[in-house]
Every structure is written in C-alpha cells, then in structure tokens.
C-alpha positions as CSV (number, residue, x, y, z in Angstrom):
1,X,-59.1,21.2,-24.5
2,X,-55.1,20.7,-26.4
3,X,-53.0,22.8,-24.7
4,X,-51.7,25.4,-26.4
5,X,-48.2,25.7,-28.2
6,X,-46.6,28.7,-27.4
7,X,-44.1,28.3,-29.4
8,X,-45.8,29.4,-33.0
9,X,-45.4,27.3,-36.2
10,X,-46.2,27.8,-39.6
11,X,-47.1,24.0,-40.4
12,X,-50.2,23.1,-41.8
13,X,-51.5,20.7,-44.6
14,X,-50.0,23.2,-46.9
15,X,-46.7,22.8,-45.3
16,X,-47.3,18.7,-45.4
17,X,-47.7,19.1,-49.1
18,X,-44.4,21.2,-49.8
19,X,-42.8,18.5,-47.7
20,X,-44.0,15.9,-50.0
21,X,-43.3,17.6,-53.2
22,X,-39.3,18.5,-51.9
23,X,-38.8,15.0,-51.0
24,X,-37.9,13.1,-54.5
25,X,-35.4,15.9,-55.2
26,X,-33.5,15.0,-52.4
27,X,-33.1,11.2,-53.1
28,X,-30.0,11.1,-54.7
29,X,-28.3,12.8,-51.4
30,X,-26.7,10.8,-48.5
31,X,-29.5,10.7,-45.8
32,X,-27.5,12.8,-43.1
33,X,-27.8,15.9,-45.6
34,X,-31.1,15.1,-46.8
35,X,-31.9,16.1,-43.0
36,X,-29.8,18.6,-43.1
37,X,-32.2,19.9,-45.9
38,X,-34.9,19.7,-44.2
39,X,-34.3,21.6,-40.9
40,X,-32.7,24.5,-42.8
41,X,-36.1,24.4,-45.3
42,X,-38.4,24.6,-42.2
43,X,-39.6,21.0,-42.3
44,X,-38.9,19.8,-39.2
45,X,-39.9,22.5,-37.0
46,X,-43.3,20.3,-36.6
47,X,-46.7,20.9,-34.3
48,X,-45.6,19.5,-30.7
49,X,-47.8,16.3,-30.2
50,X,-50.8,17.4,-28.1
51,X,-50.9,20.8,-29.3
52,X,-54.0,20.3,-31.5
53,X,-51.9,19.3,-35.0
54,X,-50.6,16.1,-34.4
55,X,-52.3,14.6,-37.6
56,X,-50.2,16.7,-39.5
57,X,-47.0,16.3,-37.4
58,X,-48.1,12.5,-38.1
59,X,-48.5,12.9,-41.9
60,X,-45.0,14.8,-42.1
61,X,-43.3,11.7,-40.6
62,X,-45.8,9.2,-43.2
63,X,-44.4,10.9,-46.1
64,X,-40.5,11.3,-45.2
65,X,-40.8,7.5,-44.4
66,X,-43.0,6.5,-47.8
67,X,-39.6,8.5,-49.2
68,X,-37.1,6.4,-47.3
69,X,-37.6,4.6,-43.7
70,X,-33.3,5.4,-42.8
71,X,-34.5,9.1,-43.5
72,X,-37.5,8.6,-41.2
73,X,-35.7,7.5,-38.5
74,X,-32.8,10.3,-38.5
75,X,-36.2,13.1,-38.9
76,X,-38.5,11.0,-36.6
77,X,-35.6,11.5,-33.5
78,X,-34.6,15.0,-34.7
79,X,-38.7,16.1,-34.3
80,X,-38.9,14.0,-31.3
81,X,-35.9,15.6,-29.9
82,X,-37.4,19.3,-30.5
83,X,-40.7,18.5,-29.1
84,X,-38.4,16.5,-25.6
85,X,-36.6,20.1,-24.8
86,X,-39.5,22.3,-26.0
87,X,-41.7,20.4,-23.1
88,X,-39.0,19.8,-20.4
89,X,-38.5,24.0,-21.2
90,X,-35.2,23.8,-22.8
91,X,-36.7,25.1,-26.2
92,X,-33.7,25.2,-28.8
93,X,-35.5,28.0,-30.9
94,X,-34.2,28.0,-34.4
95,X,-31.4,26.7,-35.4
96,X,-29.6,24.4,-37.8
97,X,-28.5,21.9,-35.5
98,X,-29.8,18.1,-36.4
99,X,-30.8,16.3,-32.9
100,X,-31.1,12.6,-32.2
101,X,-32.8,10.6,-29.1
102,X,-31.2,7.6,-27.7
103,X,-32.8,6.0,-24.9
104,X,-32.5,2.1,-25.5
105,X,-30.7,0.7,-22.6
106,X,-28.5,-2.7,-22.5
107,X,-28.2,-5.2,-19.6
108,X,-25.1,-4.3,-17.8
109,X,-24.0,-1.3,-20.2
110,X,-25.1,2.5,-19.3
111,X,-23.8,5.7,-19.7
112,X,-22.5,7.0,-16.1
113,X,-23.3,10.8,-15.7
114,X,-22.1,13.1,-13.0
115,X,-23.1,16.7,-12.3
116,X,-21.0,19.4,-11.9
117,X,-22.7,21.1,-8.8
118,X,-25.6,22.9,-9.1
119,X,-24.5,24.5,-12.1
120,X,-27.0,21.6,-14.4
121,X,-23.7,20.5,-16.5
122,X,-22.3,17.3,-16.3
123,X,-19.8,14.8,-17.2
124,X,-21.0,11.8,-19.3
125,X,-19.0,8.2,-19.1
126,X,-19.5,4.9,-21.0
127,X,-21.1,3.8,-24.2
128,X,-24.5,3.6,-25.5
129,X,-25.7,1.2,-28.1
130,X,-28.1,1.5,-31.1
131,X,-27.3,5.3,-31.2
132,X,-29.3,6.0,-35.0
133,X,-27.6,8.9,-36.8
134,X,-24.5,8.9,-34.2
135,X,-22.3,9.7,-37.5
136,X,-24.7,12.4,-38.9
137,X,-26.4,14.7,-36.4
138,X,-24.7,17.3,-34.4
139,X,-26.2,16.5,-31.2
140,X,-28.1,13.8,-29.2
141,X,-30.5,13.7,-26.0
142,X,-29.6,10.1,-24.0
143,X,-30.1,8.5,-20.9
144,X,-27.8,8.4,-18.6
145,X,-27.2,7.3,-14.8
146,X,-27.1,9.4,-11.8
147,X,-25.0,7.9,-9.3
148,X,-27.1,5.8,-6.2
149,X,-30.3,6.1,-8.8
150,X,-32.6,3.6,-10.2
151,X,-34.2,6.1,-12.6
152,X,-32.5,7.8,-15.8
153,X,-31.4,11.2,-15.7
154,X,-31.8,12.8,-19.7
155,X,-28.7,14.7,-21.0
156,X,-27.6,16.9,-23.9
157,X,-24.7,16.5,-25.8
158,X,-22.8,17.9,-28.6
159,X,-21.2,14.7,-31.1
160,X,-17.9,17.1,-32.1
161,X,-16.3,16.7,-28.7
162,X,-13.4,14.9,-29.0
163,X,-14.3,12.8,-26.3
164,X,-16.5,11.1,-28.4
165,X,-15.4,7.5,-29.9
166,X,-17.9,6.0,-32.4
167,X,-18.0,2.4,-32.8
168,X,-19.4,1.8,-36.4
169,X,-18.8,-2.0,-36.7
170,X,-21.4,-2.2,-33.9
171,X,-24.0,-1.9,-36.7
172,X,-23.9,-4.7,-39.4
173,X,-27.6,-4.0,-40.4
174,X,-28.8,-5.2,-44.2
175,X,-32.2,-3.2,-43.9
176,X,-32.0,0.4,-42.3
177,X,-28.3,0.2,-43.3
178,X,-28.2,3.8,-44.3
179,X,-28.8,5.4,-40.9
180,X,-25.9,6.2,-40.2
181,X,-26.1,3.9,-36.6
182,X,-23.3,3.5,-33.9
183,X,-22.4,2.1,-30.7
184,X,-21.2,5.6,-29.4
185,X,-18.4,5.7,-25.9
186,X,-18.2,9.0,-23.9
187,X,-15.5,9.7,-21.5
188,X,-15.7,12.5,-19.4
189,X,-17.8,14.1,-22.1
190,X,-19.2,17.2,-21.2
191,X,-23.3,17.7,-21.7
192,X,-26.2,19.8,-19.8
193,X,-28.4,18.0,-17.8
194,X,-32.3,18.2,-19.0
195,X,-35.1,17.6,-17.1
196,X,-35.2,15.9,-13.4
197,X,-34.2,12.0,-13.1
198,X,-37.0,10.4,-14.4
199,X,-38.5,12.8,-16.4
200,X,-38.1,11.3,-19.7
201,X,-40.5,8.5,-18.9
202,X,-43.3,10.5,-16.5
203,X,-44.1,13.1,-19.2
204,X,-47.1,13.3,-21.3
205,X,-45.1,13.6,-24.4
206,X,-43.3,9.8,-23.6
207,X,-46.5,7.9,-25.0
208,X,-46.9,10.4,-27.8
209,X,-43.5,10.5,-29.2
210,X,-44.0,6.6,-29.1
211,X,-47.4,6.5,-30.9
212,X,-45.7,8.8,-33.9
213,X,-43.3,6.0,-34.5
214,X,-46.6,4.0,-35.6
215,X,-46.7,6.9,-38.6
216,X,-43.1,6.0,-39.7
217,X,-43.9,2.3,-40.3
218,X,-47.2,3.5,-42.0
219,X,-45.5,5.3,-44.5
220,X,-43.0,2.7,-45.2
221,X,-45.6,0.0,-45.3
222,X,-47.0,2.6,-47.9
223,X,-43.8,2.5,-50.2
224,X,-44.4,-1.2,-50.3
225,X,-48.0,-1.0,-51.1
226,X,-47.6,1.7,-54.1
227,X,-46.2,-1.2,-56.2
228,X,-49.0,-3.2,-56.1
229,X,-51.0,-0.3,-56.4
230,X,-49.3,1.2,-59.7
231,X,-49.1,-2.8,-61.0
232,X,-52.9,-3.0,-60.6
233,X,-53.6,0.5,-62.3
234,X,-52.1,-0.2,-65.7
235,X,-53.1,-4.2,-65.7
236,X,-55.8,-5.1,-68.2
237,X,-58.7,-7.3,-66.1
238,X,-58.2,-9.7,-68.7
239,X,-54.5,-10.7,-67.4
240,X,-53.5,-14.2,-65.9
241,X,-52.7,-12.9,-63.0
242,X,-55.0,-10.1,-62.2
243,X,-57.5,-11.8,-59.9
244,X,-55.0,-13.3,-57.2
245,X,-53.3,-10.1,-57.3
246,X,-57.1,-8.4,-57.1
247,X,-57.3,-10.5,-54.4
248,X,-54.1,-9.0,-52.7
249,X,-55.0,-5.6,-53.5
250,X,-58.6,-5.5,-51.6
251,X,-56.8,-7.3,-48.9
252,X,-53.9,-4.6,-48.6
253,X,-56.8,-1.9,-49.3
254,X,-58.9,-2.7,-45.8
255,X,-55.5,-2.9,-44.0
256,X,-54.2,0.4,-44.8
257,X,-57.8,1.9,-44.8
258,X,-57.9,0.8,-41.4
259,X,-55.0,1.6,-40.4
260,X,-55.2,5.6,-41.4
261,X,-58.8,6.0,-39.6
262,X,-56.9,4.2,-37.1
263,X,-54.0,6.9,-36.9
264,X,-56.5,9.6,-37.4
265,X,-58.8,8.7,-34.4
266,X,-55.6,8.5,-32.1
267,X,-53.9,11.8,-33.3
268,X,-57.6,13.2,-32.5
269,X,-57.8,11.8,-28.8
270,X,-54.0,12.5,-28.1
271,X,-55.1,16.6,-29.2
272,X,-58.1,16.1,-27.0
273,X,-56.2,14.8,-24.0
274,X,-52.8,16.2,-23.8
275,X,-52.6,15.2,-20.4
276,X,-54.1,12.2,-20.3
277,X,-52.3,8.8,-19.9
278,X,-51.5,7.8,-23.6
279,X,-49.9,4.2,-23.6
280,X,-53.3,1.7,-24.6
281,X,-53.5,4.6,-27.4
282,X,-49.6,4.3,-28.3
283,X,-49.5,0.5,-28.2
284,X,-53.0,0.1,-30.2
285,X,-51.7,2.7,-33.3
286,X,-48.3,1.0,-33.1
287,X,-49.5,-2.8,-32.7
288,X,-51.6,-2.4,-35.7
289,X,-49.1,-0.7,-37.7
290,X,-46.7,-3.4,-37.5
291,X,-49.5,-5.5,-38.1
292,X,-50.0,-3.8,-41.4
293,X,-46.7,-3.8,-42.4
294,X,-46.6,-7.5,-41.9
295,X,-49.5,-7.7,-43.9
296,X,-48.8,-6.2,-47.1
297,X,-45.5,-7.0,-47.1
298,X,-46.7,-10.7,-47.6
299,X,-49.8,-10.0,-50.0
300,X,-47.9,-8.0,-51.7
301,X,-44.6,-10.2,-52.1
302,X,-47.0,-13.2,-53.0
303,X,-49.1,-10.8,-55.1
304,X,-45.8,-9.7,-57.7
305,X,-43.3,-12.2,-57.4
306,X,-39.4,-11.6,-57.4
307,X,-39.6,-9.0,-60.0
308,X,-40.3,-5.6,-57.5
309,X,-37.3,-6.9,-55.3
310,X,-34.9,-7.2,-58.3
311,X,-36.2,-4.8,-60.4
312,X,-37.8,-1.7,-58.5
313,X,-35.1,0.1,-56.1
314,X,-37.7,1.9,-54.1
315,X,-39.8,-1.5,-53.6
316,X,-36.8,-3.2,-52.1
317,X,-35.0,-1.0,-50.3
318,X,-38.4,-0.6,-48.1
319,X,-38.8,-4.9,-48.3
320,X,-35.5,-4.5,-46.5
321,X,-35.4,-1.9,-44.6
322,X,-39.4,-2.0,-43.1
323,X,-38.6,-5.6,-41.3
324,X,-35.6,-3.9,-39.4
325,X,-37.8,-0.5,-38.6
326,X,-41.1,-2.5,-37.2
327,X,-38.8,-4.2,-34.8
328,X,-38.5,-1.4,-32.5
329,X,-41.8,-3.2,-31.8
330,X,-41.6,-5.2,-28.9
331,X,-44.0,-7.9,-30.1
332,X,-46.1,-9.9,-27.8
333,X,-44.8,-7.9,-24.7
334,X,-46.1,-4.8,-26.2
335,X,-49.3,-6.3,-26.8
336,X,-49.9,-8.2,-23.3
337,X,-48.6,-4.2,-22.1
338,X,-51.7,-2.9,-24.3
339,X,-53.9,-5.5,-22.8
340,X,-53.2,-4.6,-19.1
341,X,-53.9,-1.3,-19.8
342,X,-56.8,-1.9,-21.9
343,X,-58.1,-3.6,-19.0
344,X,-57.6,-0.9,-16.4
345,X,-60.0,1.1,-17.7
346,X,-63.7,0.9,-16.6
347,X,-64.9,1.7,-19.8
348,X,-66.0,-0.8,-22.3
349,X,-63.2,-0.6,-24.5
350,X,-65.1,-1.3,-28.4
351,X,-68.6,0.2,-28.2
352,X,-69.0,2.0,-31.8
C-alpha cells in the first residue's frame, strides 16, 4: 500500500488544471518570478512521490515544462527540494522561499563541509558547478564532503550570505539559457546539515525524484509536438504536403501515446511500492522520454521546415532549449545501468 503523506495537500486534477490555465499569464515574466508565482499561488506545494498522487505531481511538472523547459527546471528542483526535507524530516511547512537541488559532482572539484559539533550546523567551502537557478532562488540543498568520507553529506543553505560568490560566465548555454545557472563558490558559508552522509542517494525518494525528470522532457517534447499538431488541424487533405507530414504526425502520435501510458504505468507502480527499489522504473520512463524527444524533434523538424524555428517563438525556444534539458540523460550508460538492473530481477521483464 503508498505510504501515507502526512503532510496534507490540496492538489488534485483540479489543482493540475488551475496550474495549466495560470501558466500563459505568466509568460511575459522573467522565469525566477514566474516561480516566485507559483509557490505563493499554492502550485508547488505538490503530492510527495510515493504518496499515492504522483501522476498528478507528474502532470504539474508536464505542463510547467510544455509552458517553458528553463521554468521546469527552476519548479522541477524547487518540488524536488520540498519532497528531499519533507522525507529526510526537515519539512519546511509553508513558506515563500524558492529551493533548488544541486547534486552534480565534478572530477577534482567539491564543496568541503565541516560541522560545528553536534549542534547539525556547518561550514560549507568550495564551489559547485551547474548550480540551476543559483541567481533566482533563495536557497539550495547540495552535496558536500565530510572530512575522511567517501560518501556525500546533504546541506542547506541560504544564497543571501555574503559568503556566496556566483560565477555566471560559467554558463554559456544557447538552449536553457534562461535558467538562471551558475558555478556557485562558498567560503566558510554557513548551512544546516540534512540527513546522515549518504542519505541523499539510499532513500526511496532518490529514484523517484529522478523518474519525474522523465515528465519535464515529456512536456517539452509536447511544446514541440503542438506545432505539428495545430499545422495538421487547419491543413486541407488536399495540400502538397499533407501526406509526408500525415506521415510525421502518426509517427509522433504512437511516440507520445506511448510514452504517457508509459509515465502512467510508472507513477502507478512507484504509488504501489514506495519502498521498493525504483531505478529500472526511473531509467525506463526517462530512457524513453529522451527517446521521444529525439523523435519528434526530428519528424517534426522534417515534417515543417525552417518556418516554426523562425517564425513560432514557443516552437523554437523548446527546439533549443529541449536538446540541452534531455542531456541530463546520461545516454548509453544510463541505459546499460537499466539493463543490469533489468536483469537482476527474476521476473520476466515484458510479459503483457
């Protein structure tokens, strides 16, 4: 059975709608307050993965990212964030604070923390690369390094400190441009330890958090689709080119069909085992959404020409900016990781 979420929320699909109605008045704001916006409206406060409503956690994150991927990313860490403290019992309750997780680790570069006693603050040294929404957000988990450890120790920190340096050349990004990313250096920075070392990776919530990214790069593959799909609506079957891009469109259909039973069956088994080991689930939902994404951004590139990425803003921003997002993939690793664990398991792994 899900385990229960004690904390109570009001989301539901009625909430997912409101969500997706407030977004296209937002669009003309920079994406740090359009985040802003959403945690003081209530939209970000979303089911904990697990808790028997990660669908529509899931859907929450689709349609932010159909609205803009550099959005996505901010709300996707802010969420993730929340659900992090809620399950390793630092709950932050509500509040207005904007939260971002960075956990990508560098050869030969990591943040150095040392308690202070017992008392579970500490002292944070170093700098941490591809920090998303370093310039926007109020406060960040990271990982960090306990002294004599091989495992990561996650910590809490508040940006304002004047501690803080924030490297912005660091991120010379074309696509995902607008979120707000830098290389961010902390010296003797104060922050509250969370968790035990290791923690971050040995939770449940690790291979859930993961498998929501897979919703993110749905919706975006979705912004890129909705061209094709609005050019196919008002085209006469009489056109030149209607029956390559016919073609296109039944191709792009069975993809994303796919893909959402795909997301639905996972969000389904992650509420029926909350405490089950997740990663074949996570790598499957977020192998085959990059997969997706790959797809229709071809089919439907080939399918309309030059004209959506010169002419429609909302077309290619999300040609530009899905490329960068789908490479938080890691590619052929991540799929010879969902292979091994695919195999582990003593069950036959496609019986209908």
């Amino acid at each position: 059975m899900p385990i229960p979420d004690r904390r109570a929320h009001p989301y539901a699909l009625a909430a997912v709608s409101s969500l997706a109605q407030a977004l296209p008045g937002m669009a003309a704001l920079s994406v740090a307050t359009q985040l802003r916006q959403l945690v003081g409206m209530g939209f970000a406060r979303l089911p904990r993965p697990g808790a028997g409503s990660t669908l529509q956690r899931w859907q929450a994150l689709s349609h932010v990212a159909q609205h803009s991927l550099s959005l996505a990313k901010l709300y996707e860490g802010h969420c993730d964030a929340l659900a992090i403290l809620l399950e390793l019992g630092h709950d932050r309750g509500e509040t207005n604070e904007t939260w971002a997780v960075w956990a990508a680790e560098v050869p030969g570069q990591r943040v150095q923390v040392l308690p202070q006693g017992d008392s579970g603050l500490a002292k944070l040294s170093g700098a941490k690369a591809w920090c998303s929404g370093a310039q926007g957000v109020s406060h960040a988990l990271l990982t960090a390094w306990l002294p004599g450890l091989d495992q990561s120790q996650l910590v809490a920190v508040e940006l304002g400190h004047a501690s803080i340096r924030m490297n912005t050349g660091a991120w010379q990004a074309v696509g995902m441009a607008d979120t707000l990313s830098a290389e961010v250096a902390f010296d003797a920075t104060p922050a509250t330890l969370v968790g035990a070392p290791g923690d971050y990776l040995r939770r449940p919530g690790f291979w859930h958090g993961g498998a929501g990214i897979a919703a993110c790069w749905y919706g975006g593959t979705l912004a890129v689709a909705d061209s094709l799909y609005r050019g196919m609506r008002g085209q006469s079957s009489e056109h030149p080119a209607f029956a390559y891009r016919a073609a296109a469109f039944g191709k792009v259909d069975r993809v994303l069909a796919g893909m959402a039973a795909l997301l639905r069956e996972s969000a389904a088994w992650i509420d029926a085992n909350p405490h089950a080991e997740a990663m074949a689930t996570a790598l499957r939902v977020r192998q085959a959404a990059e997969a997706a994404a790959h797809c229709v951004l071809e089919e439907a590139g080939r399918a309309l020409g030059a004209t959506p990425y010169c002419r429609d803003a909302a077309f290619a921003r999300a040609a530009a900016d899905l490329p960068v997002f789908i490479r938080q993939s890691h590619g052929y690793r991540d799929d010879a990781a969902l292979a091994s664990a695919v195999l582990a398991q003593e069950n036959y792994p496609w019986a209908l």
